[in-house]
C-alpha positions as CSV (number, residue, x, y, z in Angstrom):
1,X,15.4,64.0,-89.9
2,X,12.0,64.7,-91.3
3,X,10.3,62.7,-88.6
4,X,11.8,65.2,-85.9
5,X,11.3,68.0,-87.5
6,X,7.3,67.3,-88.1
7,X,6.7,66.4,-84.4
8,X,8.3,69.8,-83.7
9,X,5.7,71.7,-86.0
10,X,2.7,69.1,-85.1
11,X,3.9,70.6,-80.8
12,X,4.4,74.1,-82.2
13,X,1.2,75.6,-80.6
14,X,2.5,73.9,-77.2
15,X,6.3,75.2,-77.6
16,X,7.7,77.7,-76.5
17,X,11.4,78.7,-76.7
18,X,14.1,76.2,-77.0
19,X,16.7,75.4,-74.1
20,X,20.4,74.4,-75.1
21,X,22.3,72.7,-72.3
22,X,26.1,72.5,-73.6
23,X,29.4,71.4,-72.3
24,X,32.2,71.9,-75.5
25,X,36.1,71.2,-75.3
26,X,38.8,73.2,-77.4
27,X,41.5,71.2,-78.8
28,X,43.5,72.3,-81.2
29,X,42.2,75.6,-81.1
30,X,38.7,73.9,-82.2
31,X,36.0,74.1,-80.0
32,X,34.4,70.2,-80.1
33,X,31.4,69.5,-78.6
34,X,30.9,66.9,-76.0
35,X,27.2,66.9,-75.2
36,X,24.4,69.3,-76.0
37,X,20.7,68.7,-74.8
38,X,18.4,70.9,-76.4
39,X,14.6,70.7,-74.8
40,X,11.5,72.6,-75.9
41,X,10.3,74.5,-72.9
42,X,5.8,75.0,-72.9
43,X,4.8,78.1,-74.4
44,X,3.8,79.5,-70.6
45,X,6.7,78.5,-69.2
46,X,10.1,81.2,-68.2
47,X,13.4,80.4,-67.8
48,X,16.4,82.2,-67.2
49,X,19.7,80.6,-67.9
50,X,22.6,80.1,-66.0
51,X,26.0,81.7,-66.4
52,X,27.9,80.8,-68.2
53,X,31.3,78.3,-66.5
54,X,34.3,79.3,-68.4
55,X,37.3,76.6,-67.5
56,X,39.8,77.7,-70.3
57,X,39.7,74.6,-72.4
58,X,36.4,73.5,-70.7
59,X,32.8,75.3,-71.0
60,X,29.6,75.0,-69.9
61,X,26.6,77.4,-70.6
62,X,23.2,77.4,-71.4
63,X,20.9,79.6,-73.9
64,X,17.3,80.4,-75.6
65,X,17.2,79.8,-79.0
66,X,14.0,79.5,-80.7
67,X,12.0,76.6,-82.5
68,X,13.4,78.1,-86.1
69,X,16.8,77.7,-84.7
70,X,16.4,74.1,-83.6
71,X,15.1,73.3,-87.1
72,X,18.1,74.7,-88.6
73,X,20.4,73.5,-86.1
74,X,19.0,69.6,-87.2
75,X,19.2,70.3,-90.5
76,X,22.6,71.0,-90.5
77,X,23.6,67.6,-88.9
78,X,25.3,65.4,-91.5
79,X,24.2,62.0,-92.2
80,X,27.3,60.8,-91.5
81,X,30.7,63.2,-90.5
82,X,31.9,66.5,-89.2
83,X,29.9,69.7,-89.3
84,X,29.9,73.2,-87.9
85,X,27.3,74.6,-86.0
86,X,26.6,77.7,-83.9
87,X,25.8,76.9,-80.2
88,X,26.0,80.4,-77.4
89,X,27.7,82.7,-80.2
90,X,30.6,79.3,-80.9
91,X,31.3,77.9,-83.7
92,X,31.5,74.4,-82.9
93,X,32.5,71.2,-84.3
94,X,29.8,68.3,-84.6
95,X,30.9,65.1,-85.3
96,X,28.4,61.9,-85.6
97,X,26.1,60.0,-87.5
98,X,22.3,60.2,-88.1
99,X,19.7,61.3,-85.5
100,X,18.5,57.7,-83.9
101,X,14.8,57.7,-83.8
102,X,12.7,58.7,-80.7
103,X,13.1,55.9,-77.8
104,X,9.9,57.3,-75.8
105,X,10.4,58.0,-71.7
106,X,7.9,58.3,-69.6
107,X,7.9,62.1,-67.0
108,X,9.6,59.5,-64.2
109,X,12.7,58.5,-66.3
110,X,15.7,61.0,-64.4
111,X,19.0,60.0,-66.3
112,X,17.8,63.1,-68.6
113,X,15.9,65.4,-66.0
114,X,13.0,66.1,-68.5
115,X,10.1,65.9,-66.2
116,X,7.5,64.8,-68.6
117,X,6.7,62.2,-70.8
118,X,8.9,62.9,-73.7
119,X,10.8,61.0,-77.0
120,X,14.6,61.1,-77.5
121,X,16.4,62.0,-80.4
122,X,20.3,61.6,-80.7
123,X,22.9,62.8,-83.1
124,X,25.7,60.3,-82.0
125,X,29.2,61.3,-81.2
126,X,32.0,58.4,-81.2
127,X,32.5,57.5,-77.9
128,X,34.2,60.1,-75.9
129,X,36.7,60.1,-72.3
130,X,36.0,62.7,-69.8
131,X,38.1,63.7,-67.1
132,X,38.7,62.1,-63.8
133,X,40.2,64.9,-62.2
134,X,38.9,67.5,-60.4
135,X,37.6,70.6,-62.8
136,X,38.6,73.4,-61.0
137,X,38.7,77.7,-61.7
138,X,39.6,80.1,-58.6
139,X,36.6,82.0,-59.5
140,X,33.9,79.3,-60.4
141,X,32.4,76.8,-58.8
142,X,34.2,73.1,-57.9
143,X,33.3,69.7,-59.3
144,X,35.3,66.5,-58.6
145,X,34.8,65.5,-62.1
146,X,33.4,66.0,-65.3
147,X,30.6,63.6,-64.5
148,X,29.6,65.3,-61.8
149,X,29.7,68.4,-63.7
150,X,27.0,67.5,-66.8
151,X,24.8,66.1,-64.2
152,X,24.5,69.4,-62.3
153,X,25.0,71.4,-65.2
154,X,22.8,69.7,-67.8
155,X,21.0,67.5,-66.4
156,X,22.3,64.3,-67.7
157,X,23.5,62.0,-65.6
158,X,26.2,60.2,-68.4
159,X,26.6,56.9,-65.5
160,X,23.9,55.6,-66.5
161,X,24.1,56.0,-70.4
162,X,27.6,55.9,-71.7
163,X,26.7,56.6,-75.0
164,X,25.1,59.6,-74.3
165,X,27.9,62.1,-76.0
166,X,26.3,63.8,-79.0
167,X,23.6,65.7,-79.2
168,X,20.3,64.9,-77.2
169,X,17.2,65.9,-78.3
170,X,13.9,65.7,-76.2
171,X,10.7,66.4,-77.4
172,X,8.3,66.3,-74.3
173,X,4.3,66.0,-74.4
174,X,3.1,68.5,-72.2
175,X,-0.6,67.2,-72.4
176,X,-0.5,66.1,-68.6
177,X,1.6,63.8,-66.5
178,X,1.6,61.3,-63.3
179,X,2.9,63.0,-60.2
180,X,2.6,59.9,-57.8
181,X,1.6,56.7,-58.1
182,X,0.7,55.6,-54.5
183,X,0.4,51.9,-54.3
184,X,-2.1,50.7,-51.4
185,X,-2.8,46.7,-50.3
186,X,-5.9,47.0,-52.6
187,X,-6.0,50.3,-54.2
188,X,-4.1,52.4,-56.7
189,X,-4.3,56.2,-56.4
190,X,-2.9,58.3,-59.0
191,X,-2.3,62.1,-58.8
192,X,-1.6,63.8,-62.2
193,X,-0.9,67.3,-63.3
194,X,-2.7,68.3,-66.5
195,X,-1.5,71.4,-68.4
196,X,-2.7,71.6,-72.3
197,X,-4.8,68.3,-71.7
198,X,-8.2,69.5,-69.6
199,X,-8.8,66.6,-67.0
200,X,-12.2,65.9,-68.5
201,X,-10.5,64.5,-71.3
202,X,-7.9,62.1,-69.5
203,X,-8.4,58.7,-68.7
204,X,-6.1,56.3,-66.8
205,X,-5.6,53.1,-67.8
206,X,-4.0,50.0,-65.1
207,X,-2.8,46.6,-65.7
208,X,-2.2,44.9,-62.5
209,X,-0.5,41.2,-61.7
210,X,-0.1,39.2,-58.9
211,X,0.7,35.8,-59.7
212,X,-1.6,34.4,-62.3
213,X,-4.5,37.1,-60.5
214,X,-4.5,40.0,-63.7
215,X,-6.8,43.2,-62.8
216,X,-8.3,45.6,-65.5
217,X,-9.1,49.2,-64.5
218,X,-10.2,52.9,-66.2
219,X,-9.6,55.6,-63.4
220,X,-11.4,59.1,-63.8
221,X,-10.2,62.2,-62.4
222,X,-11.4,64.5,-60.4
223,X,-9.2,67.5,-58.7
224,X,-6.5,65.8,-59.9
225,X,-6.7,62.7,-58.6
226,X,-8.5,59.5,-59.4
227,X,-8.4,55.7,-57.5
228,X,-8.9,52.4,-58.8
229,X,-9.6,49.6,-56.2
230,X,-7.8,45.9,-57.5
231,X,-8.4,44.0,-54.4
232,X,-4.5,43.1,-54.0
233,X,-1.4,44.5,-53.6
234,X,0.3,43.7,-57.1
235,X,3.7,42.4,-57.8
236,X,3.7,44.4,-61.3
237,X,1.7,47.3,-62.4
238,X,1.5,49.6,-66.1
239,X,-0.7,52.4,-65.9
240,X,-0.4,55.0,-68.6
241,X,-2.8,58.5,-68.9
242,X,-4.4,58.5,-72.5
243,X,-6.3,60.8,-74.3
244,X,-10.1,60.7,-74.9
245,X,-9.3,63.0,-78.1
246,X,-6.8,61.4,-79.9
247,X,-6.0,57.9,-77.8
248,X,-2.5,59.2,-77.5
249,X,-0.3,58.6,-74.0
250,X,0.5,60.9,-72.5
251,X,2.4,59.4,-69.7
252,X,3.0,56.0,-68.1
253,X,4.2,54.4,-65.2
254,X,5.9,50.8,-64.2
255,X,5.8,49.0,-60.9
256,X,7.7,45.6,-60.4
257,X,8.0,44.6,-56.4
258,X,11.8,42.8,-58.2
259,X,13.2,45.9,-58.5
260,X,15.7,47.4,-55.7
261,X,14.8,51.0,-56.3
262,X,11.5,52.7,-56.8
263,X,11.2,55.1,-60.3
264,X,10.1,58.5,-59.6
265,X,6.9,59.3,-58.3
266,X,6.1,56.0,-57.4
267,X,4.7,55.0,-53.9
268,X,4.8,51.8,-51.8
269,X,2.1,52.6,-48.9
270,X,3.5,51.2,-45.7
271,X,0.8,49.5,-44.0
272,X,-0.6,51.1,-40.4
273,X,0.3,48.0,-38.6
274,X,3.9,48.1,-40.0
275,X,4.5,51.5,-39.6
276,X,3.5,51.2,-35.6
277,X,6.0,48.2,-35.3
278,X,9.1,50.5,-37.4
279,X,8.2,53.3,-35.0
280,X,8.3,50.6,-31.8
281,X,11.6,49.2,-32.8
282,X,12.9,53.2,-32.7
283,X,16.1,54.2,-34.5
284,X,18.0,52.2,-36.4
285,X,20.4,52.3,-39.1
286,X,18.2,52.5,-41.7
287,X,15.3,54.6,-39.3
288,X,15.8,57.9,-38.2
289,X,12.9,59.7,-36.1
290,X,12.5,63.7,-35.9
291,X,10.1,65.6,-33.4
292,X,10.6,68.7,-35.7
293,X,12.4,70.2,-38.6
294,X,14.2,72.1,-35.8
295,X,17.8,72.7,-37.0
296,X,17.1,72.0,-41.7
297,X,20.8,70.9,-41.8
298,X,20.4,68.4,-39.4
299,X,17.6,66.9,-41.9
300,X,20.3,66.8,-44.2
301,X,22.6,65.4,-42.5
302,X,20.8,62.1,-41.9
303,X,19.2,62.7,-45.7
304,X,23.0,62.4,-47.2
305,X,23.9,59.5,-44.7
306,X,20.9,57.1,-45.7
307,X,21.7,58.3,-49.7
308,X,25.3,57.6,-48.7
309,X,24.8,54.1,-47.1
310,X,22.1,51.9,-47.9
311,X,18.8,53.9,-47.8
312,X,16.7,54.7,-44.8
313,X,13.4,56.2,-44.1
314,X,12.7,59.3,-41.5
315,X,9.9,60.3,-39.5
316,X,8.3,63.6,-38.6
317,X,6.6,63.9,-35.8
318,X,8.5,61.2,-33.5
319,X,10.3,61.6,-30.5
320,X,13.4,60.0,-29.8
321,X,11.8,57.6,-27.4
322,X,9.3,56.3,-30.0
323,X,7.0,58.6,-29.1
324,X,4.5,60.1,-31.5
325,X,4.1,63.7,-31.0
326,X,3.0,65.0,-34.5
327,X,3.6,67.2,-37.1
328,X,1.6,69.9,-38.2
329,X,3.3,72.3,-40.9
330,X,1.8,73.9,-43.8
331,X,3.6,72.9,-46.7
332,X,6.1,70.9,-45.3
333,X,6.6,69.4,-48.4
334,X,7.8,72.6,-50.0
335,X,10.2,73.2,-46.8
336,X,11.7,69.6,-47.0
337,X,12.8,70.0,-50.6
338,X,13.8,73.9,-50.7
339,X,16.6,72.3,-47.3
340,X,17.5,69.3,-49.7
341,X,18.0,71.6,-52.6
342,X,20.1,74.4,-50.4
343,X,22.2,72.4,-48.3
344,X,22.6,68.8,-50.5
345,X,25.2,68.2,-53.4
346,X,24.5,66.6,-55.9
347,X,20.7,67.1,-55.2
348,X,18.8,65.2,-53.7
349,X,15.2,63.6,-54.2
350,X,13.5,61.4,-51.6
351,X,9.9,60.6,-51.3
352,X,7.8,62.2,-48.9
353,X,4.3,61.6,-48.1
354,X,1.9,62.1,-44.8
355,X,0.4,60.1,-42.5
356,X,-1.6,59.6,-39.8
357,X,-0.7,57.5,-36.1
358,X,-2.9,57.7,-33.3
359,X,-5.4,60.4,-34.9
360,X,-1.6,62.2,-35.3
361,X,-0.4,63.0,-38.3
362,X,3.8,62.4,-38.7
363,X,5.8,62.4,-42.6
364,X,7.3,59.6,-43.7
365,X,10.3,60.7,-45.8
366,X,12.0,57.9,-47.4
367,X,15.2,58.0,-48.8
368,X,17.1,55.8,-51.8
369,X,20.3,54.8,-51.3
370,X,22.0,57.2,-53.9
371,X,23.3,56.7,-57.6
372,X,25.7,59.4,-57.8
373,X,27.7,59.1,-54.4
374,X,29.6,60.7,-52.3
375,X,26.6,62.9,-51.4
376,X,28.0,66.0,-49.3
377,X,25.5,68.4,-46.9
378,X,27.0,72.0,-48.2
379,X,30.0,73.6,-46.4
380,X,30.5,70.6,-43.9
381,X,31.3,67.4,-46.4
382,X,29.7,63.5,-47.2
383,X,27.9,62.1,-44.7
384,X,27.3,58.3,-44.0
385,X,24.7,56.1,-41.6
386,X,26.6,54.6,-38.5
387,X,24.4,52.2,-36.3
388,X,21.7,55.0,-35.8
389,X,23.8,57.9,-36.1
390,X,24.8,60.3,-39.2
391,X,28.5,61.0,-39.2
392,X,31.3,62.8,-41.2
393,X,33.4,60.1,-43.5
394,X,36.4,59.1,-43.2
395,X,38.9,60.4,-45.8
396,X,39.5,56.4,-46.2
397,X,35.6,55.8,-46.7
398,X,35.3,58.8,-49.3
399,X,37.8,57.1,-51.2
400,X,36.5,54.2,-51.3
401,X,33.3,55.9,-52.4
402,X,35.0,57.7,-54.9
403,X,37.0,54.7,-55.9
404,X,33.7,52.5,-56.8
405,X,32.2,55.7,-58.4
406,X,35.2,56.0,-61.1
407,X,35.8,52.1,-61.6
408,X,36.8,52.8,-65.7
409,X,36.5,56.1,-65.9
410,X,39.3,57.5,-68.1
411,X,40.9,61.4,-68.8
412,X,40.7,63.5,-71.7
């Protein structure tokens, strides 16, 4: 307990207020909680909350308490037991053991939606069963289940963690963070957001492999961005931003060319030479091409397919005949994820980066095969990848989705 509370007062000039995300049951006329994360927003940073989701025995709501509060909220957390504690103006019951001590995540890690490099604290619940059914109010919004519900609610995404019930702390760094980490066939460029760390005193420091070939490199910074040339494209990378005042991280990242799925903010640079033969081959089921961003739920569309059905990538600025046309748009990037955001549930992240074909410049969106299917493009339903064509899913292949997605779940 004393260890959390004295990184909270060594961050106090960086925090701000604090943001509780609940979700708390009533049985027995006792309101329970299931999972609370509380995160320390930057001092410059504003945030409203969200209403509040009122199912009857079920609610979900969010508040602003400040740094004070948190303190006393931890130090009314038994060692071992059942306590009360106020969370949004209810008395709720706490039930757990000890905070565990801070696992560290770097600002790519999603399964908590923190955004920067941050440690996790965790007053542990016994394990808890949440609802398969749908959770449902004439007057609020749908979810198919309670999973799907914390994730868009709090941010937690509980398939990935099954011990996550309790109450999660996290304590972010907001010294300065990686953005991307764009791996080339013999460069790595990193682009990093600073914020209480000035750039002039951030280093990067890479480890690279590739077989029994090992390269050392320092990157400096400079708008933001800084390169390291290693000569070869590596099959595993660590490159973490540190300090040059106190030789603390401040952020990391991981590469391993094993893994299925890329972590946030990580970039595998298609080649020019394989990018021409994709775009020769035309569309596929895992290739879509675009001229424009003509009709934004149409991007959709093929975005929830691919995230629906094994992955894909998409491309600006080509004609259906494997044409290159270009794609000229300022701040594209900012339009591609304000249409994901508005017409994708859950939301959707894909990586999106531009480049050049024929002095021509086209985006290359690529797209993950998804973790939390069905994906649905608002007000029309889930989408999947046929040959090279989206369509709408069959009520038979929604169930199956839905039937691989709640594979042990159990009810209340």
């Amino acid at each position: 307990m004393q260890e959390i509370i004295g990184k909270i007062e060594a961050r106090r000039n960086s925090y701000g207020s604090v943001l509780v995300k609940s979700a708390i049951v009533k049985r027995e006329n006792v309101w329970e909680n299931i999972i609370t994360k509380i995160l320390p927003l930057h001092k410059s940073d504003s945030y409203t909350p969200k209403e509040k989701l009122d199912y009857g025995n079920l609610i979900f709501f969010e508040e602003l308490i400040s740094l004070n509060s948190l303190i006393e909220i931890i130090k009314k957390l038994p060692e071992k037991g059942t306590s009360t504690i106020t969370l949004g103006h209810y008395e709720v019951q706490v039930e757990g053991e000890s905070l565990q001590n801070g696992y560290k995540y770097d600002s790519g890690e999603e399964y908590l939606d923190v955004g920067w490099f941050f440690e996790r604290y965790q007053y542990r619940s016994p394990p808890k069963s949440y609802s398969t059914e749908p959770i449902v109010s004439k007057d609020l919004p749908l979810f198919p289940d309670f999973r799907t519900a914390v994730n868009e609610r709090l941010g937690i995404d509980i398939a990935r963690s099954s011990d996550i019930y309790g109450i999660v702390i996290c304590l972010p760094k907001y010294g300065a963070k990686i953005e991307e980490v764009n791996i080339g066939s013999e460069e790595i460029k990193l682009r990093i957001q600073p914020k209480d760390a000035g750039i002039e005193n951030i280093i990067g420091k890479l480890y690279c492999e590739r077989g029994r070939e090992v390269k050392h490199a320092d990157i400096e910074f400079e708008d933001n961005t800084g390169i390291a040339t290693i000569g070869f494209k590596p099959d595993s990378m660590y490159v973490t931003l540190v300090s040059k005042t106190d030789n603390e991280i401040l952020d990391s990242r991981r590469y391993y060319s094993s893994w299925q799925s890329l972590s946030k903010g990580i970039v595998i640079e298609i080649p020019q030479y394989e990018l021409r033969e994709l775009i020769s081959h035309g569309e596929t089921e895992t290739v879509e091409f675009k001229e424009k961003i003509s009709k934004p739920e149409e991007l959709a569309e093929t975005v929830v397919a691919f995230a629906n059905t094994k992955g894909g990538m998409i491309l600006i600025g080509v004609d259906d005949h494997s044409k290159v046309v270009g794609f000229y748009e300022h701040g594209c990037e900012d339009t591609i994820t304000s249409i994901l955001r508005s017409h994708c549930s859950p939301e959707l992240k894909c990586e999106i980066s531009k480049r050049q074909i024929d002095e021509k410049d086209i985006i290359v969106m690529r797209v993950e095969e998804g973790k939390d299917k069905p994906y649905f493009v608002r007000d029309k339903g889930p989408y999947i990848r046929a040959n090279a064509t989206d369509r709408i899913a069959t009520r038979y292949e929604t169930d199956e989705i839905y039937r691989q997605k709640q594979s042990g779940y159990r009810s209340w």
